[in-house]
C-alpha positions, 0 to 999 in steps of 0.5 A: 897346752893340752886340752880339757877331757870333753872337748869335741875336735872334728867330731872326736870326743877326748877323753884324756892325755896320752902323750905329748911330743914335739908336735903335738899332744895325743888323746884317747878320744871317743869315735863320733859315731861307732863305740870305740876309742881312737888315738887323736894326735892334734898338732900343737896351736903355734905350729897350725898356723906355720906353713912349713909343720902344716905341710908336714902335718898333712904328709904325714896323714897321707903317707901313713894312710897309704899303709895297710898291714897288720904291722903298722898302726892303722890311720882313720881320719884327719881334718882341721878343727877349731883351729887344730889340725888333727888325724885320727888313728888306731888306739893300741891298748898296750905300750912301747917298747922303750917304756916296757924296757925301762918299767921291766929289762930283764923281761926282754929276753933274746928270743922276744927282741928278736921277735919284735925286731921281725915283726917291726922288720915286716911292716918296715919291708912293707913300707919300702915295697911302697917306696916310703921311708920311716926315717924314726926307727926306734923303739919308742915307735914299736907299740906292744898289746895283747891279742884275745889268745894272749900273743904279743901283738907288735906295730910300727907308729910315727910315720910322722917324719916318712918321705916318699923316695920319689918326693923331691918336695922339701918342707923342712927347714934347709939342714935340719935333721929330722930324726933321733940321733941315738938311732940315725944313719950317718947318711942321715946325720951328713944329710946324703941320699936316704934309701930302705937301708937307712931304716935298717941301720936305725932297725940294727941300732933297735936291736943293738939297744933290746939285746943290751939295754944301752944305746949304740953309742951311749953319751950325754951329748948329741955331738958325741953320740953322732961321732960315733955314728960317723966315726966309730966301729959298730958296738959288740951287744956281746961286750955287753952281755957275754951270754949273746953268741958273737954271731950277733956282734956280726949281725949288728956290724952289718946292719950298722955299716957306714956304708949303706952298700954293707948293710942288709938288703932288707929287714927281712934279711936282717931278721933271719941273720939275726935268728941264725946267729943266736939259735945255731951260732952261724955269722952273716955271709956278705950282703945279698944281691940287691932287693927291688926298692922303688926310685930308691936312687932318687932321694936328693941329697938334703941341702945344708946350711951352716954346716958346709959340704961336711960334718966337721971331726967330732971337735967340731961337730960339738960346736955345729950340731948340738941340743938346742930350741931350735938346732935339730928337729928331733922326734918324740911323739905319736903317729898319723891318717887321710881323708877329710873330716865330719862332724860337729865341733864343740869350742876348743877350750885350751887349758892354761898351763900351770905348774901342777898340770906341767908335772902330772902331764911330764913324769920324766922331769921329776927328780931330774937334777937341771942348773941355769947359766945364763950368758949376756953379751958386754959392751965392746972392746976397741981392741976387740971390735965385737962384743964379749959374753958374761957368763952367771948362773941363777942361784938355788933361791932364785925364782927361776930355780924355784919355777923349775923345781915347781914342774918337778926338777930338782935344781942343782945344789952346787948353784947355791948361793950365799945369805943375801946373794943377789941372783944371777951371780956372774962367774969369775975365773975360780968360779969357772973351774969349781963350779964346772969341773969333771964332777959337775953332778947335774943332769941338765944345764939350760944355757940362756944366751943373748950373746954374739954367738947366740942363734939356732941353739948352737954352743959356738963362744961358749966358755970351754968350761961350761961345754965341757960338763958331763950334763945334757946341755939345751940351749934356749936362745930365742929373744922371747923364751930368754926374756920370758925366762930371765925375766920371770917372778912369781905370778907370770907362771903362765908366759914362762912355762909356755916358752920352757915347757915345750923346749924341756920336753923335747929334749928330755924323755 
């Protein structure tokens, strides 16, 4: 739910909607007393009252508080109000990088990658020095905005997942992975120590992904992109665009390096390989001798459940890690502060959620191709022992495809069913290899299960055909978002968005 333009939390008057993640939302709002605007990140209701993101919430607010560099997005205030939790920040006027990729690519020459990569490089170094870890380094975290003098002013936000190297705490669920895949070390996907250089490698696949326009390892599918990070060579940004020298292809190796002894020693050290590789052609020399990073031999490997001592081989890491409503905390949204709150609260008024406000609240889900298979579990067999799933797909003239494309998606055309078809339509063996072949055209496939294998959005039992589509696969597996979504008709919008909305916009950015 976002809330209404004019609505007072801790003092702070908001004005309007700057971004939703998974969180919370972020609002530009009034200062209670001084004539400026802040950015207010306010922590979604349904996660106020859970122990474990209030925890996170509040570390968040008092790691990035403890920051201050012209490079990292300042943190003023935080608080409790109304039932929300909040913190006030700097307001940057400006972008991001991921965005400023997307609206103009060939603006991002070179010569600014590297600037910005420095400039990120040297809040990062910052950080370190005060012995704390970002563990989100991506570009969508790399804010853009103008200076008097017209000089591209750059600052790292979303400390939203950092960690103390010294903070042997945890409060995250046992084996979740707080960070985003496209960017993360192997160290962080095998849940091993996490030191600075963790944050290099995701600062390394940053770079990788300025130069080239392309992720480090390119797929639909987060098993696929995670085996390239633990199994694969580092990407060549010179393969890509054969105008970079091949000194860069360097750069990148060493920063990527499986092994975090490898990698760059510091941001720094990265930056300056990098501007030597592009201006006069000269490779990296082998790692420098270590940098003083506090407590950085402290962190505790991360215990895992599910998962055993080791990732499975990418065949397996299909089935263990994957997309889902619940199986990987990834990051999306904004940033953090410290101090208490003051002021007078007006009555939050949430707003009801409603397809039209979905929309305008999600640009990314328009347009966007999205099927439904929905998978049940049969009775048990003597010879089985265990109960069976059955697989169906919600047909074109259905209502959920309906609720789907009235929040923007275009819903999948091979799922079209015959004149009086009743939807679900199960699938038989001949649907299974046309309707799931090699072609397969949709963007996103949403798995409603209830079946035997069902549980943290795992793709476990499911039919080799279905997992095999090129699509971005999300699971939906909690008993009340399926039985919200299977049993939606029109009229119960309300119940329906709010258990698929926040799961879409995880997963779709």
């Amino acid at each position: 739910m976002t809330l209404r333009p004019g609505t007072v939390i801790g003092g702070y008057r908001i004005e309007r909607v700057l971004g939703t993640g998974g969180m919370g939302s972020v609002y530009l709002a009034a200062h209670p007393s001084l004539p400026r605007r802040n950015a207010l990140k306010v922590l979604n209701p349904e996660l106020t009252r859970d122990v474990e993101f209030r925890a996170r919430f509040q570390r968040e607010a008092e790691l990035a508080s403890s920051l201050d560099h012209p490079n990292i997005v300042a943190v003023n205030d935080r608080g409790e109000a109304g039932g929300y939790l909040w913190i006030a920040m700097q307001y940057v006027d400006g972008t991001d990088v991921a965005a400023e990729l997307a609206r103009a690519p060939r603006s991002m020459t070179p010569a600014r990658a590297l600037r910005i990569i420095a400039e990120v490089g040297k809040a990062l170094d910052h950080a370190h020095r005060r012995g704390l870890l970002h563990r989100d380094v991506k570009p969508a975290n790399f804010m853009l905005s103008s200076t008097s003098d017209g000089e591209e002013r750059v600052l790292l936000t979303d400390f939203g997942v950092a960690k103390s190297l010294a903070d042997k705490s945890e409060i995250t669920a046992a084996g979740a992975i707080l960070a985003t895949i496209a960017y993360a070390a192997p160290e962080q996907l095998l849940g091993g120590q996490l030191d600075h250089r963790t944050d290099i490698y995701g600062l390394g696949c940053a770079l990788y992904k300025l130069l080239t326009g392309a992720n480090p390892f390119p797929a639909e599918q987060p098993a696929v992109v995670m085996a390239g990070h633990l199994y694969e060579p580092p990407p060549r940004p010179s393969a890509m665009n054969p105008q970079l020298p091949q000194a860069l292809d360097d750069v990148i190796a060493v920063a990527m390096a499986k092994d975090p002894g490898h990698r760059f020693n510091s941001c720094r050290e990265l930056s300056e390989a990098a501007h030597r590789a592009l201006n006069s052609g000269a490779r990296p020399t082998h790692v420098p001798s270590p940098v003083q990073v506090p407590s950085v031999s402290q962190v505790p490997t991360r215990r895992r459940t599910g998962l055993g001592r080791r990732v499975l081989p990418a065949v397996g890491v299909v089935g263990a890690l994957v997309i889902g409503a619940g199986a990987l905390a990834l990051r999306p949204d904004a940033d953090v502060p410290a101090a208490t709150a003051t002021g007078v609260t007006s009555p939050v008024v949430p707003v009801a959620m409603s397809a039209a406000q979905v929309r305008t609240d999600n640009p990314q889900f328009a347009g966007k191709t999205i099927g439904i298979v929905d998978v049940t579990a049969v009775a048990a067999t003597e010879a089985s022992g265990y109960s069976k799933s059955s697989n169906a797909i919600h047909l074109t003239h259905s209502p959920q495809a309906a609720l789907l494309e009235s929040i923007g998606f275009s819903y999948f055309s091979g799922f079209a069913g015959k004149v009086g078809e009743t939807s679900p339509r199960t699938l038989d063996n001949l649907d299974r290899h046309t309707l799931f072949s090699p072609d397969f055209a949709a963007d996103y496939l949403l798995v409603v299960r209830s079946d035997p294998g069902s549980g943290a959005g795992s793709l476990l039992g499911l039919d080799r055909k279905i997992t095999g589509v090129r699509a971005l696969i999300i699971v939906i597996d909690d008993p009340k978002d399926v039985a919200a979504l299977r049993n939606y008709s029109p009229g119960k919008d309300q119940q329906a968005l709010e258990s698929l909305v926040p799961i879409l916009r995880r997963h779709i950015t």
